[in-house]
Steps between C-alpha positions, in 0.01 A plus 500: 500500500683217294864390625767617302665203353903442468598631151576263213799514286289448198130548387343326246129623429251304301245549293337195479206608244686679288755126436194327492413713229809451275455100554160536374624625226751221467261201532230653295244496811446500848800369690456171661647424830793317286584816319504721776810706662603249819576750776724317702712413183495890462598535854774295516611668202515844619676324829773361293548853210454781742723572784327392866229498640254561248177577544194396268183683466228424275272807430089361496177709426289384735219747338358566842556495877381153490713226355314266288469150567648435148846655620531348801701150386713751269624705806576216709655340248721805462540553827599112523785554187650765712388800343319818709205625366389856475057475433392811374184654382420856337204639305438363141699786342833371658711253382559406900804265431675731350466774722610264764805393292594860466434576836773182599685664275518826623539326868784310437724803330419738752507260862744200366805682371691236271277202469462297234111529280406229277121571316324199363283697265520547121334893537781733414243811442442508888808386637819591295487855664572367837721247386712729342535705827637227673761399207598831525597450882725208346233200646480175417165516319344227277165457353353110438282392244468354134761655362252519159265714718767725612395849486769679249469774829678233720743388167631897441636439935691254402766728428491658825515201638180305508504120500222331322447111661291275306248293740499220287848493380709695775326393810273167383191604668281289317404103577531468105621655182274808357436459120682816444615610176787685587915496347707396725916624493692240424695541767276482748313216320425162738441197297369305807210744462402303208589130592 
């Protein structure tokens, strides 16, 4: 049997394929290291927006009780930014991230009373149902992700509360600027962006 671990005040669960995707989509290709999400930018972050301590978990499909040798430098490095991660694997038929994601989910409003949940996932279709359960027990919840991406699921909790955090713009995840097409509010525009 696992220990049980001290509570967090805040959770922030990651899916890392499903960013990866939307900065594909961003850069026109597959991400190079350069264009990737820095997790312990992300980590520090979440340290320094949600209230203390936080805990990080990145949700993996390791698609199979072995973990490939491919993943191994990825999971370290995680591991080495800070962040916990949950390795998974289902049958081909399951989207085994999300399950997992929903199963945190579920965890953390039925065992952690109060706490904070940030998502790093742009997937409203299989998330905004739980999120919306824990706005309604007045959380702090927030999702993270290209705000472009968004799902319009995660944009109709806003309302009820639901803070949207841009990774490139809110919390400056990335070592350089994504060629994003995206308006930015005037207000919250940052001309050293473009110096």
């Amino acid at each position: 049997m696992l220990p049980v671990r001290p509570p967090a005040a805040s959770y922030v669960l990651i899916d890392a394929e499903n960013v990866d995707w939307a900065v594909s989509n961003v850069v026109g290709r597959k991400p190079e290291p350069q264009d990737r999400m820095q997790f312990d930018r992300l980590v520090a972050f979440c340290e320094t927006h949600f209230p203390a301590p936080v805990r990080c978990i990145v949700v993996l499909n390791a698609r199979g009780e072995q973990l490939p040798d491919v993943m191994l430098g990825f999971v370290r490095a995680l591991k080495t930014a800070g962040c916990e991660v949950a390795l998974l694997y289902g049958r081909p038929d399951q989207k085994v991230v999300d399950l997992g994601i929903l199963k945190l989910l579920e965890a953390i409003r039925t065992q952690r009373p109060k706490a904070a949940v940030g998502l790093a996932s742009h997937d409203g279709a299989d998330f905004a149902d739980a999120l919306r359960l824990l706005l309604e027990e007045k959380r702090q919840v927030a999702v993270l992700g290209l705000r472009e991406y968004m799902s319009q699921r995660f944009r109709e909790l806003v309302p009820s509360g639901l803070e949207i955090i841009d990774l490139e713009l809110n919390a400056r995840v990335f070592q350089r600027p994504l060629p994003r097409l995206l308006p930015i509010r005037v207000d919250e525009f940052d001309p050293a962006f473009l110096l």
